[in-house]
Each structure stands twice: as structure tokens, then as C-alpha cells.
C-alpha positions, 0 to 999 in steps of 0.5 A: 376758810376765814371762819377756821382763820380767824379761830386759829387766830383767836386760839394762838392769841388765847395761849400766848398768856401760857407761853413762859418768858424769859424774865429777870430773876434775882442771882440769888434765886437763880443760884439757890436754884441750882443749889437744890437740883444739885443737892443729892448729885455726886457725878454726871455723865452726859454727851455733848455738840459743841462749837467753838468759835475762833476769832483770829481763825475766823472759823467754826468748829464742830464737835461731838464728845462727852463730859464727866463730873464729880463732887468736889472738883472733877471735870472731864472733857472729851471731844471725838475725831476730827477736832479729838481733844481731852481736857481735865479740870481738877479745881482751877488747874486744866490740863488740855491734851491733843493727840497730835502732841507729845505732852499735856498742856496745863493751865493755872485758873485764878481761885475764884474759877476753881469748882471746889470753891463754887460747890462749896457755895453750893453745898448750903442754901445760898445766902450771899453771892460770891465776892469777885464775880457779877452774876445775873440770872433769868428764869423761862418756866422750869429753866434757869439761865445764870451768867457769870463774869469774874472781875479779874483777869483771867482768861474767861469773860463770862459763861453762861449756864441754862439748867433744869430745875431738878439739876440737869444741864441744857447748854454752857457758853463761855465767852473769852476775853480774846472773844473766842466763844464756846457752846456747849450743849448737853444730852443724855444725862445720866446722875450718879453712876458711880465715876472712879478716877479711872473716869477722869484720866487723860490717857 
């Protein structure tokens, strides 16, 4: 038994060197990254689990739904029953609509969080980083993690995005500057299906 202890010790010890670290990257490397799996990609689908921490509620809530993209400057949102939402990004303006209210709500975003101006960056090999945000990024095996904290005012603090190197999306989290925070996880991954504006419709 102590034999069988020690080399299950002596193996554990062994793989360690094996096991990938998270470490520092530069933010260039890490949106580079991002860049070349985002290369031949015209839309996604993917389903979700997200939980949305409130601070003034002091309460979690969690739920399950699906999100839809598509080059430049559409995203789609849509959480399912008990918390039922939809929300659309077009560029920086989000319009958020609720079942239980009359009419949409709509949020102007500054500029420099709109889509079209980050997959325009994308849209070549990055040479320089973006003016008005800080970015760090950090690299585990094939996954990168890029954070991202616009030197404004706006609404969002940072958000922080982990990746596969091909492209696809693991987990999102956006932290408010009224400390709200939101975790965003993505499965089944589908690229390139064709998403029409009827995709992306609110209603």
C-alpha cells in the first residue's frame, strides 16, 4: 500500500511540469489571438448559463438562454423563463426588452464600446492597442483570457473574456461600476450559419 502511495505521489509530482499555468501575456498577443480565430468567422450561435449578481438587491439570479452574432455590429441576447429578457446590440446602441413592459428600453454606449470599432481592429493583424482602454491578457495552454477597462465613464468597468485559440468563446464577465457583475458561459458553439435580420429581431 505505501509502495502504490508514494508512486501516485511520485507520478502526481512527475505531471505537474505538464499541467498549463495561467501566465501574463502581452495585450498584443492576446488580441492578435483573438484576431486569427475570428478570421473566417461571419456569425455564431451559442446557448448560455448566466448569473447576474445584483448589488443593491443583494441577490443572484440564474438563467439560461442563447446568443446570436454577426459581423460587423450585431448581437443578440435572449434569456429564457423565469428571468425572460431580450436584449440587441447594434454597434453601441442596446435596446433591452422585458415581457412584462410595454416598450423597449434603449441605451446609448460611448463609441469606443461599440462592435463595429473593436472588429474593425480585428479586421487586420493588430499592431497597436486601442486608444481609450487598459488591456491585460493572460494565456492557460490553448485558452486566452483578455480584460478590458474603458478609461471612461460609462457604464461598464471591465469585461473579461476567455477564448479558445480557433475562436470560440468559453466564459464573458462584465463588471459595472455600480459593482453589478455578470458571468456569461457559452456552449454549443455553431459558426457560420447563415443569421438573417430576422435572427436579431426583438419581437
Amino acid at each position: 500500500m505505501k509502495q502504490c502511495t508514494r508512486f501516485l505521489m511520485a507520478l502526481a509530482v512527475s505531471l505537474l511540469p505538464l499541467v498549463a499555468q495561467a501566465a501574463p501575456v502581452p495585450p498584443l498577443e492576446g488580441l492578435e489571438a483573438l484576431r486569427r480565430g475570428f478570421a473566417d468567422l461571419r456569425d455564431f450561435t451559442a446557448d448560455i448559463s448566466q448569473e447576474k449578481h445584483l448589488t443593491l438587491l443583494k441577490r443572484k439570479m440564474t438563467s439560461q438562454g442563447v446568443v446570436r452574432f454577426r459581423k460587423p455590429d450585431l448581437f443578440f441576447m435572449e434569456l429564457y423563463p423565469p428571468h425572460a429578457s431580450r436584449l440587441l446590440l447594434r454597434d453601441n446602441v442596446l435596446t433591452l426588452s422585458y415581457p412584462e413592459e410595454k416598450g423597449p428600453q434603449q441605451l446609448t454606449l460611448p463609441p469606443e464600446e461599440g462592435l463595429q470599432r473593436w472588429f474593425a481592429l480585428l479586421a487586420r493583424p493588430v499592431t497597436q492597442l486601442p486608444e481609450g482602454v487598459d488591456i491585460q491578457a493572460e494565456r492557460q495552454g490553448e485558452s486566452y483570457t483578455l480584460t478590458v477597462a474603458p478609461r471612461d465613464s460609462g457604464p461598464v468597468k471591465t469585461f473579461t473574456l476567455t477564448f479558445q485559440a480557433d475562436g470560440r468563446f468559453k466564459r464573458l464577465v462584465i463588471e459595472e461600476r455600480n459593482n453589478d457583475r455578470t458571468v456569461i458561459t457559452f456552449s454549443r458553439l455553431r459558426r457560420n450559419t447563415g443569421l438573417t435580420d430576422r435572427d436579431f429581431r426583438l419581437e
